[in-house]
Each structure stands twice: as structure tokens, then as C-alpha cells.
C-alpha positions as CSV (number, residue, x, y, z in Angstrom):
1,X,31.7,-57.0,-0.2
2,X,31.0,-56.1,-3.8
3,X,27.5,-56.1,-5.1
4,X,25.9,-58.1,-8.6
5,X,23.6,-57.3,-10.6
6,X,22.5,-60.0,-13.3
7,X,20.6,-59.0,-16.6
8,X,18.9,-62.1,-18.1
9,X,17.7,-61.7,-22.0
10,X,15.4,-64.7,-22.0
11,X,16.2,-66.1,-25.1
12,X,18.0,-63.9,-26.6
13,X,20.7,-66.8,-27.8
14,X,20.0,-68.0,-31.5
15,X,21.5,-70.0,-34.2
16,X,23.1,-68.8,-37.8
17,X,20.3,-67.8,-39.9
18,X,20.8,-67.5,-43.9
19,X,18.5,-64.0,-43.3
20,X,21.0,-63.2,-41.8
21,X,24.0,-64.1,-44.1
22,X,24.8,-66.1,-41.4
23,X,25.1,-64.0,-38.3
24,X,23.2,-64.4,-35.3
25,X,20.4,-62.0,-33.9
26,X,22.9,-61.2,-31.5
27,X,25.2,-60.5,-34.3
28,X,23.5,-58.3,-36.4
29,X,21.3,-56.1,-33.4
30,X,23.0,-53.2,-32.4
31,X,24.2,-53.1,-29.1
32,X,26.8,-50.6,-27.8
33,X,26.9,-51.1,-24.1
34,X,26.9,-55.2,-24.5
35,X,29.7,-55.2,-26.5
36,X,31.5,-52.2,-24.2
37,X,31.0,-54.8,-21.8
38,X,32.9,-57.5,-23.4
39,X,35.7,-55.1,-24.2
40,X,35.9,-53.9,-20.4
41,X,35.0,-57.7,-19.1
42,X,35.0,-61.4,-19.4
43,X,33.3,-63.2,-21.9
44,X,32.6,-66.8,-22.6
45,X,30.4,-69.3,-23.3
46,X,27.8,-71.3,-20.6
47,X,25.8,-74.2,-20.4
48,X,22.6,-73.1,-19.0
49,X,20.9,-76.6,-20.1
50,X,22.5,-79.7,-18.4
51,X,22.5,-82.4,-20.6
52,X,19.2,-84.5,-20.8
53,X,17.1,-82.1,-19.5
54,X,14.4,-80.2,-21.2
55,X,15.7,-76.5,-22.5
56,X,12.8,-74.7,-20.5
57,X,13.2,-70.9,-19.2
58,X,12.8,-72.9,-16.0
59,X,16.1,-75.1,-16.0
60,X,17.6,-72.0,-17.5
61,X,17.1,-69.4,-14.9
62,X,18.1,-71.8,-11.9
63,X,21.4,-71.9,-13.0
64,X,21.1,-68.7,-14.0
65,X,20.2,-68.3,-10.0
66,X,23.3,-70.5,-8.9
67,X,21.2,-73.5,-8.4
68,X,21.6,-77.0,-10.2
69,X,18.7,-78.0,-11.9
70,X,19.2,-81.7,-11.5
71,X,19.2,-81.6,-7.9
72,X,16.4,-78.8,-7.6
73,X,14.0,-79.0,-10.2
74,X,10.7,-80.1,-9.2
75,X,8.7,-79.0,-12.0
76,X,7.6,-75.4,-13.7
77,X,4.5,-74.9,-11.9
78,X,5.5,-75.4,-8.3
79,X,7.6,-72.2,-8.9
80,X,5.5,-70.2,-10.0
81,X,2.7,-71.5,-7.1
82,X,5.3,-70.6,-4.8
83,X,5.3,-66.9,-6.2
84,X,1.5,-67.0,-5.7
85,X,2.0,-68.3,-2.2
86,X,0.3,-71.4,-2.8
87,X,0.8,-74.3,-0.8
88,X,0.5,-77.8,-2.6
89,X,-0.9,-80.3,-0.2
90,X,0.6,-84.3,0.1
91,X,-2.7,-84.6,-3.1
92,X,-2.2,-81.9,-5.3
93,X,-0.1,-81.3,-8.2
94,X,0.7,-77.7,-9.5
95,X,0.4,-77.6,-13.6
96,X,0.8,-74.7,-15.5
97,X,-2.1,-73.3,-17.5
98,X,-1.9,-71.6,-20.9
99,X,-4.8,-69.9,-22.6
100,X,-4.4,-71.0,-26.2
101,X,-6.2,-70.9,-28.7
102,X,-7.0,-74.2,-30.6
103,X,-8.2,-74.2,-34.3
104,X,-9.2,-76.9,-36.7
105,X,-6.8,-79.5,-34.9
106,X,-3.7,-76.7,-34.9
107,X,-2.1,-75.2,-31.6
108,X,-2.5,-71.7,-33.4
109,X,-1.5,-69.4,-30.6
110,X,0.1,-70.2,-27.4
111,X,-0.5,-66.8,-25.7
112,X,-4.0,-65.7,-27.4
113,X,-3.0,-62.7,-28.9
114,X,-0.9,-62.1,-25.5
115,X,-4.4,-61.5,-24.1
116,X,-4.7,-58.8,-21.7
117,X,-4.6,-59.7,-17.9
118,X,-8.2,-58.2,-17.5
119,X,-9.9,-60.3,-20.1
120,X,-8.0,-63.5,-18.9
121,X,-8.7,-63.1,-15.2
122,X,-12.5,-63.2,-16.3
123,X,-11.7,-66.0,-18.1
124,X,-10.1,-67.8,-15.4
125,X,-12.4,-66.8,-13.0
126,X,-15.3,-67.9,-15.0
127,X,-13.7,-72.1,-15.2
128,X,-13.7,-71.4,-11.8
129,X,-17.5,-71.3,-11.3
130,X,-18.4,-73.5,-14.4
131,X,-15.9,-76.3,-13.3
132,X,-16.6,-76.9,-9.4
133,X,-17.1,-80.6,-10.1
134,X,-13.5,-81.2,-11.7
135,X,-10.4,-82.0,-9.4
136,X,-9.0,-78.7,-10.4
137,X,-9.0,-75.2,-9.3
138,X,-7.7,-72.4,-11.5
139,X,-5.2,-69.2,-10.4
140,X,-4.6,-66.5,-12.3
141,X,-1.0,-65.1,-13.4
142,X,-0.1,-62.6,-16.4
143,X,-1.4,-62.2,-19.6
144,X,-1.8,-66.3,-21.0
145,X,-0.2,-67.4,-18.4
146,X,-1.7,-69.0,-15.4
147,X,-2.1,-71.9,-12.6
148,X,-4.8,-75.5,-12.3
149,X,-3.9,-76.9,-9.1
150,X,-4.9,-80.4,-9.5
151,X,-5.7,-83.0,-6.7
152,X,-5.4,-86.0,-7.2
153,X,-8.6,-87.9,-7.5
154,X,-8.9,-90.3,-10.6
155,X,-5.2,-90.2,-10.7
156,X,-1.9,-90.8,-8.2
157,X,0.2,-87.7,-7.6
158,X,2.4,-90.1,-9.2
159,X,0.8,-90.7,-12.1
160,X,0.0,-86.8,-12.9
161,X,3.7,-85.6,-12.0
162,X,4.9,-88.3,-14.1
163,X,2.8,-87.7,-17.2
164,X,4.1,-86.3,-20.6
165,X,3.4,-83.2,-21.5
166,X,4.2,-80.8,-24.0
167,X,4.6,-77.0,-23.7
168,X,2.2,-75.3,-25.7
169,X,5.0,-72.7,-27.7
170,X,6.7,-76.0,-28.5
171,X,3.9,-76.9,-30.7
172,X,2.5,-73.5,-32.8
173,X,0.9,-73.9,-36.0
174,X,0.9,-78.0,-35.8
175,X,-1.8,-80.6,-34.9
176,X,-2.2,-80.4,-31.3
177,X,-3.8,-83.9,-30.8
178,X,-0.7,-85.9,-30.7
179,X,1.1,-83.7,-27.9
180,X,-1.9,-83.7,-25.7
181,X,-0.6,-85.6,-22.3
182,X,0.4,-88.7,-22.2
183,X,0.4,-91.8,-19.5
184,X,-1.5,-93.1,-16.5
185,X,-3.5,-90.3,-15.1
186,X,-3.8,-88.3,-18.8
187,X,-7.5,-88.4,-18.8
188,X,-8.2,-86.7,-15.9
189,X,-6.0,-83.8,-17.8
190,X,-7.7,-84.2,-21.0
191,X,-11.1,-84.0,-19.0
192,X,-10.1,-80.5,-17.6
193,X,-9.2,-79.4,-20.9
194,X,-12.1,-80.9,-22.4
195,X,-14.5,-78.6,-20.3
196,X,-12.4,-75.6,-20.6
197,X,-13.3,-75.3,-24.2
198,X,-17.3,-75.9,-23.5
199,X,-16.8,-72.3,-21.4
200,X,-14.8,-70.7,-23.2
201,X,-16.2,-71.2,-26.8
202,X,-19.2,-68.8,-26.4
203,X,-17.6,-66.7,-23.6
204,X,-18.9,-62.9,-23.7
205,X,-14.6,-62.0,-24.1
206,X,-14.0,-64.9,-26.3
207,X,-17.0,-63.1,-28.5
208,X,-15.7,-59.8,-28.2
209,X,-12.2,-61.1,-29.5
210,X,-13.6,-62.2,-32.4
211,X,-15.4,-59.1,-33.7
212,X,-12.4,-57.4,-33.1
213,X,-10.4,-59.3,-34.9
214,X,-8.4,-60.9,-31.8
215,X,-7.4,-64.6,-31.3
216,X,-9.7,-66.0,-28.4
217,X,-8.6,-68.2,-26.1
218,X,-10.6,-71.3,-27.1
219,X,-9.0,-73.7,-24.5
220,X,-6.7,-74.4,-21.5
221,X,-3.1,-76.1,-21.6
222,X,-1.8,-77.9,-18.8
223,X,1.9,-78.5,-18.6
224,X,5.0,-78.1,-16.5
225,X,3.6,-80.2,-13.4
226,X,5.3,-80.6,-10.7
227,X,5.3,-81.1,-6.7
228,X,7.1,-77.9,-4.0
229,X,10.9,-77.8,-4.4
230,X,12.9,-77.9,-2.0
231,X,15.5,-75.3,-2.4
232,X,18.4,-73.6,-0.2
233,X,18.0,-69.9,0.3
234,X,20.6,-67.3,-0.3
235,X,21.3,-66.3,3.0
236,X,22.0,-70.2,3.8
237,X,23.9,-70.4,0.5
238,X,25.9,-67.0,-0.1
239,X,25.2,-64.7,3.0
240,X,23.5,-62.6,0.7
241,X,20.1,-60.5,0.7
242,X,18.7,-59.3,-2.7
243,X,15.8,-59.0,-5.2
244,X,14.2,-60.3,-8.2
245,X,12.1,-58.7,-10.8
246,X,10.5,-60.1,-14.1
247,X,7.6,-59.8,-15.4
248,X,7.3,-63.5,-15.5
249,X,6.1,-65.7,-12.6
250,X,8.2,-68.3,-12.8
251,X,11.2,-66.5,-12.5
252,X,9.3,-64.5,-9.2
253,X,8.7,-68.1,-7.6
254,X,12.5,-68.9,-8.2
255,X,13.0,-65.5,-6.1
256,X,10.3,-66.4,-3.4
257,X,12.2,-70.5,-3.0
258,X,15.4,-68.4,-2.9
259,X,14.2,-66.4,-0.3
260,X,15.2,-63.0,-2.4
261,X,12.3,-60.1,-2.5
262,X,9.9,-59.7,-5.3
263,X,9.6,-56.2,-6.6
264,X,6.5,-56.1,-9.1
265,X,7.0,-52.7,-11.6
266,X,3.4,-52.1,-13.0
267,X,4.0,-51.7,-16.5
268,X,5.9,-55.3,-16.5
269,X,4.4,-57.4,-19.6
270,X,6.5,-59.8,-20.7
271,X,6.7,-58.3,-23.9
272,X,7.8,-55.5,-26.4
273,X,5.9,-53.1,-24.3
274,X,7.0,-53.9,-21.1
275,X,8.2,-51.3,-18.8
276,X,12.1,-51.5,-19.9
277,X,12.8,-47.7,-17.4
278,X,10.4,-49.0,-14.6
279,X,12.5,-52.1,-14.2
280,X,15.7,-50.7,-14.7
281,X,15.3,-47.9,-12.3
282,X,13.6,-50.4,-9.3
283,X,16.5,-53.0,-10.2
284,X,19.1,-50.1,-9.0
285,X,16.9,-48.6,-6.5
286,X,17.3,-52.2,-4.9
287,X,20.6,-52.6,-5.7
288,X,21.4,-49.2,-3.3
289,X,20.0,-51.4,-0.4
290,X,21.0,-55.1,-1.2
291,X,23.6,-57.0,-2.1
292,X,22.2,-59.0,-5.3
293,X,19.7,-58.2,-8.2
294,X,18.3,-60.4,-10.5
295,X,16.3,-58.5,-13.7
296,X,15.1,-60.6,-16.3
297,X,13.4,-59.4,-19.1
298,X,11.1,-61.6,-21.3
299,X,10.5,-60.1,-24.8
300,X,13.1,-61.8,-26.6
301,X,12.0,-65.1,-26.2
302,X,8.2,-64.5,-26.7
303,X,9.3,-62.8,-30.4
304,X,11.7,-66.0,-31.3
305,X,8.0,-68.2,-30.6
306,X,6.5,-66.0,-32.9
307,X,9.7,-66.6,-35.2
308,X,10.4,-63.1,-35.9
309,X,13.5,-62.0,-37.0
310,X,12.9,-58.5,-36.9
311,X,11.1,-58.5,-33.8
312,X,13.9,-60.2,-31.9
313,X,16.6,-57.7,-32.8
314,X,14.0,-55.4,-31.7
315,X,13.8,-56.6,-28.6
316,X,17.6,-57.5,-28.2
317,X,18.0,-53.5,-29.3
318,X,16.0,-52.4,-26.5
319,X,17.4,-54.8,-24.2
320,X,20.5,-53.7,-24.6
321,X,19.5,-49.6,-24.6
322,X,16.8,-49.3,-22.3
323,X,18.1,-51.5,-19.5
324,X,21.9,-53.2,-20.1
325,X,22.9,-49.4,-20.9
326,X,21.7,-47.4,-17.7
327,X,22.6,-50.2,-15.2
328,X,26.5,-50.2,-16.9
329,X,26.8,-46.1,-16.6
330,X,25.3,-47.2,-12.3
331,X,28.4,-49.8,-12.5
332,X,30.8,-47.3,-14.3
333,X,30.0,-44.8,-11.3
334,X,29.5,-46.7,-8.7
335,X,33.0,-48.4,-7.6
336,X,31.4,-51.7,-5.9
337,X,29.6,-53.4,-8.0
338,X,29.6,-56.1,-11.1
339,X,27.5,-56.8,-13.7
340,X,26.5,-60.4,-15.6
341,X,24.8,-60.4,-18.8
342,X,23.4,-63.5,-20.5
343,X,20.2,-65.5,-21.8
344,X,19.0,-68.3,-20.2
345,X,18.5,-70.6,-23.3
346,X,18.8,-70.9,-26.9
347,X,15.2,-69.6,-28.7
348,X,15.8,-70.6,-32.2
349,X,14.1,-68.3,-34.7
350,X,13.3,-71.4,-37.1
351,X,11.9,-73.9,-34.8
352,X,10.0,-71.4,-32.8
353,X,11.2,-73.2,-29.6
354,X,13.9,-73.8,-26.9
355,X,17.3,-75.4,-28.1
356,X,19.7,-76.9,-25.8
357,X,23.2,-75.5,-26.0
358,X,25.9,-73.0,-24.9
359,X,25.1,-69.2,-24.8
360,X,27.3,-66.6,-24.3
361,X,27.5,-65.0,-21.2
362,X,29.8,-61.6,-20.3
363,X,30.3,-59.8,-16.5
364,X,32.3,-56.6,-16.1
365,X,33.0,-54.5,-12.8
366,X,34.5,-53.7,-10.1
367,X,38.3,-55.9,-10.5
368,X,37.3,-57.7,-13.3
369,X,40.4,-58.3,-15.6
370,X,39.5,-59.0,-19.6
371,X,39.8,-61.7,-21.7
372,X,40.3,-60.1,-25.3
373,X,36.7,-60.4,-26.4
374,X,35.7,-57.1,-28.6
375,X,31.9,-57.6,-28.8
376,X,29.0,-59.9,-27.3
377,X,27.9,-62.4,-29.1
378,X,27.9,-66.7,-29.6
379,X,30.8,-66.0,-31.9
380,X,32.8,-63.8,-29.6
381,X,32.4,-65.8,-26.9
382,X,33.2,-69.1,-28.1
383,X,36.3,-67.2,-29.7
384,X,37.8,-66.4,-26.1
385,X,37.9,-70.0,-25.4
386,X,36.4,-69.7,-22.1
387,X,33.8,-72.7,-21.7
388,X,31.9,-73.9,-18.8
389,X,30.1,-76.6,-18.8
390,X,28.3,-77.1,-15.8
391,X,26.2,-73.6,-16.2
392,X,24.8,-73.2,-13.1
393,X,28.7,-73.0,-11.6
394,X,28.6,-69.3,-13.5
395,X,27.1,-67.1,-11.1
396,X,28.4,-69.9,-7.8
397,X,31.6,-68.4,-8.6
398,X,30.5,-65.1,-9.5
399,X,29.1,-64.8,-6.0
400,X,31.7,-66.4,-4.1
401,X,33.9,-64.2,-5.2
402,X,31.6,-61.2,-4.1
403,X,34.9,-60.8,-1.4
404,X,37.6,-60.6,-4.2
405,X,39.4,-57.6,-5.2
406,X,39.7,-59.4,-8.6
407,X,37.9,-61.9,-10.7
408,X,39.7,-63.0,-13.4
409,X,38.9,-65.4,-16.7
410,X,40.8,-68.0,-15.1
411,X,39.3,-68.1,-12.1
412,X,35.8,-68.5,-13.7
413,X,37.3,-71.5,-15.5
414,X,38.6,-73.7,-12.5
């Protein structure tokens, strides 16, 4: 049985841009072993968003995963509770938590200056001891990014997983006042929020981020709610044992519901300076002993937030060096093995947020047969004609045909 190996650039799909003369990010970045890959393998276009849902990193990488998000998704949260092994009980509903910083009635940064995990695990731990009377109780993740597991009291569980709510990087640099959540059960959120910002305003690391010049996390930002999914693991699905690694802990709950092992790297970050040779050399390490890997790598969607050009073909240059490169020269000599490459959404550059529509996707290896495509890019792949729809089918038949001897565009098609 051959072996895969999927590369996820979170985001790394964009519009045109006029900056650009018209190109893409993808376009204009340089990147030699993506494009060998499209020369040596198939490439084509996916729909990682199915219609009418939200274009979150979270629908994205379950079909990235194999899974359809319309029958799976349960909310953003629950997955990443799962990678924290927390259990929701029947009353409890699992929100994410962003520390943001709020300004003069603007959403000014998302991520707080992608605050450090120390400072924000103080932070977090001091809601904790300042909020014991609220239904809530904080978890801490990576960097901004964090867990309020909220029980329901003042609210249904209905109510709260039915509410509207807006993710914070959907919102940067406008008035956050008319995204705050909406529905039956919102004031119990607002109310959380609400005493968040009492703490945190004269906090001793909100202080010291403000002599030095940093953005302080002024407030919490629930979102993403959501109840346990209930999800089919891949030894029931594909026979398959393998691994996950990201920096990112909704992409390690998706491993945990999948039943697939989570390796942590140290020097993971989610960012520009994450550890690009420490994931790339545990993803093959676990690829020598399993059948399936799954590396995603964050940085390109936290630069298109930011809405820098620069900074994304940065980040899709050292993508494509520091980890697409080494893992293609283990495929090249190793004779049982293929390799996927794709984003898992659109991150326009100019609306700083998720877009729905089709990325392009590219997989080379062992018995792959190619379809004409020269380089790796929206353009290229949409020019091979090769379209599917139903994104989440991608990597189904990429691992059901982990027995063939050949995989060819064709069969990706049917």
C-alpha cells in the first residue's frame, strides 16, 4: 500500500491583484518544487468550501481531511476542545476565544501582536480567578488563540450554539459593536466579554505591552461555538494509521476526532517564524512508520489578515522551500509514496478575510500519470480543466487509491 503525505498552505489561495499586474500571490512567489510538482503530477482545481457554508480554516481542512463538512461539522471550537481533551458535558458549549485588542470602537488586532504563549497563558489564567462567578471557564491554546467553555446557565445550549457570531480577523480595523453576537442567549456572551476587559485593561502584561510599544490584549472574543462531533476515524474509514502536525489547534483536534496522532514540534508558531525544518523532518520521520501525514502550516493565512502582499509571498516562498521542497526529494527517493499540495481556502489580500471558492490543488508520486500543467497556480490549474466540485472527495479518492499502481487525472475526476 502506498503512503500520502498532504502539505496544506492555509490560505495560501488569492485573487488577481492590480499590485500584482494581475497575478496571483501564487503567481508571482517563487516556487520551484510546487511547480516541479505540477510538471511531474496532476493538477486541478477543488472546492474546499461547499456551498453555503462559512469559508473557515475549519470547513476547509475537513475536506482537506476526507471528511464532508456538511455532515461533520459541529462547530470550530469542539475541535479544538477535542485536541485539549476536553469533554463537553449535555450543558456546555465550547466557543473559541481570541485575545484581541479593542480600540476606540475598532477590532484593531485579532491576534494582539501574535502575543507570546507565556504572556497569554497569564492572561488566561488570570479571567480564570477574576471570573469564577461567570458560566465560563477559560483554556489556554497558542499565542491568541484559546478556549471559554460555557455552560449553559442564562442561556439554552440551544440558544448559545445557535447564536451569531463573527470571527474576529473577519472584522480588523472596523467597528466591532455591530458584529458582537447576536440572538437569544447573546447577553450571557456579551457579559463574559464585558468582564474580560475590566481584567485585562490594567493587567501587569497588558501594562508592560504598552511601554513597549506592543498591542495589549484589551478583551476576549468568543466565536466558533459549537457542541462534540461526531466523526468516523481513519482506521474505520481507510484502514489507515497516521499523524497530524500544525501549529494550530484546530487542525490537531481534527487529528485527535480522526483518531490520527498528534506530533507537537516545539518551535511550531503559526507564523513566519515557525519551525518550517522541525515540521518537515517529524512529518517524514512519521511518515517512515505510518501510512498517512497530514502537515499544515499556518503563516500564509495569518499574513493575508494582515493584508500583506509581501508578507504572503514570503510565506508562500518559504512554504514552498523549507518544507514542499525536502518532503518531494523523500518522495523522489523513496519509491512508495505520494504527495498532495493545496490550501484549504481562499485568504484574499484585499478583504483581509476568507473567500469561498475553488483553489488549486496538485499530487505527484508514486504512479501518478500528468495532466499537462507546467506550474502551480489558480491559473494553471483551472487551465487543465480538471474541476471537482465536492472538495472533500479530493483526498477520499486519493486514499482509496492508496492500493493502485496508478492514479490518473481521470480517475480523480469520476
Amino acid at each position: 500500500m502506498l503512503k500520502n503525505l498532504i502539505l496544506v498552505g492555509d490560505g495560501m489561495a488569492d485573487f488577481p491583484l492590480p499590485e500584482l499586474d494581475g497575478r496571483t500571490p501564487l503567481e508571482v512567489g517563487k516556487t520551484p518544487s510546487m511547480d516541479q510538482m505540477a510538471r511531474s503530477g496532476i493538477t486541478g482545481l477543488f472546492c474546499p468550501i461547499p456551498e453555503g457554508l462559512p469559508p473557515g480554516s475549519d470547513i476547509g481542512n475537513l475536506s482537506l481531511f476526507g471528511y464532508n463538512p456538511r455532515t461533520t461539522f459541529s462547530g470550530r471550537a469542539p475541535l479544538e476542545a477535542a485536541r485539549q481533551g476536553i469533554l463537553l458535558s449535555p450543558d456546555e458549549v465550547a466557543f473559541r476565544c481570541n485575545l484581541v485588542t479593542l480600540q476606540d470602537g475598532t477590532m484593531v488586532d485579532f491576534t494582539s501582536g501574535h502575543i507570546a504563549n507565556e504572556e497569554a497563558h497569564q492572561l488566561i489564567q488570570s479571567l480564570n480567578q477574576s471570573l469564577p462567578a461567570l458560566p465560563a471557564k477559560f483554556h489556554p491554546g497558542v499565542s491568541y488563540r484559546h478556549l471559554a467553555i460555557v455552560s449553559a446557565r442564562g442561556a439554552s445550549v440551544e440558544e448559545l450554539v445557535g447564536l451569531k457570531c463573527t470571527p474576529p480577523h473577519d472584522i480588523t480595523g472596523q467597528a466591532y459593536a455591530p458584529h458582537l453576537p447576536a440572538g437569544p442567549g447573546a447577553d450571557v456572551i456579551h457579559e463574559i466579554m464585558q468582564h474580560s476587559q475590566a481584567v485585562l485593561q490594567n493587567h501587569q502584561i497588558n501594562l508592560a505591552r504598552r511601554q513597549s510599544g506592543k498591542p495589549p490584549a484589551t478583551s476576549v472574543w468568543l466565536w466558533g461555538q459549537g457542541r462534540s462531533p461526531s466523526m468516523e476515524n481513519y482506521s474505520q474509514r481507510f484502514g489507515l494509521a497516521g499523524a497530524v502536525i500544525s501549529a494550530v489547534d484546530l487542525v490537531k483536534g481534527i487529528g485527535v476526532c480522526a483518531g490520527l496522532e498528534v506530533v507537537n514540534v516545539p518551535g511550531a508558531t503559526g507564523y513566519l517564524d515557525t519551525d518550517y525544518a522541525g515540521k518537515t523532518a517529524a512529518a517524514l520521520e512519521a511518515l517512515e512508520r505510518l501510512d498517512f501525514v497530514y502537515l499544515h502550516v499556518e503563516a500564509p493565512d495569518e499574513v493575508s489578515h494582515e493584508g500583506r502582499i509581501d508578507l504572503k509571498i514570503q510565506a508562500i516562498e518559504d512554504f514552498d522551500a523549507k518544507v514542499v521542497g525536502p518532503c518531494l526529494e523523500h518522495v523522489r527517493t523513496h519509491g512508495n509514496c505520494r504527495m498532495l499540495v493545496a490550501p484549504d481556502h481562499i485568504t484574499a489580500i484585499h478583504t483581509k478575510t476568507h473567500a469561498t471558492g475553488a483553489v488549486p490543488f496538485v499530487v505527484c508520486g508514486a504512479g501518478i500519470e500528468p495532466n499537462g500543467a507546467t506550474a502551480y497556480s489558480e491559473r494553471a490549474a483551472q487551465q487543465t480543466g480538471l474541476h471537482l466540485a465536492e472538495g472533500y472527495q479530493l483526498v477520499q479518492k486519493l486514499l482509496q487509491a492508496a492500493h493502485d499502481e496508478r492514479l490518473t487525472a481521470k480517475m480523480l475526476a469520476q
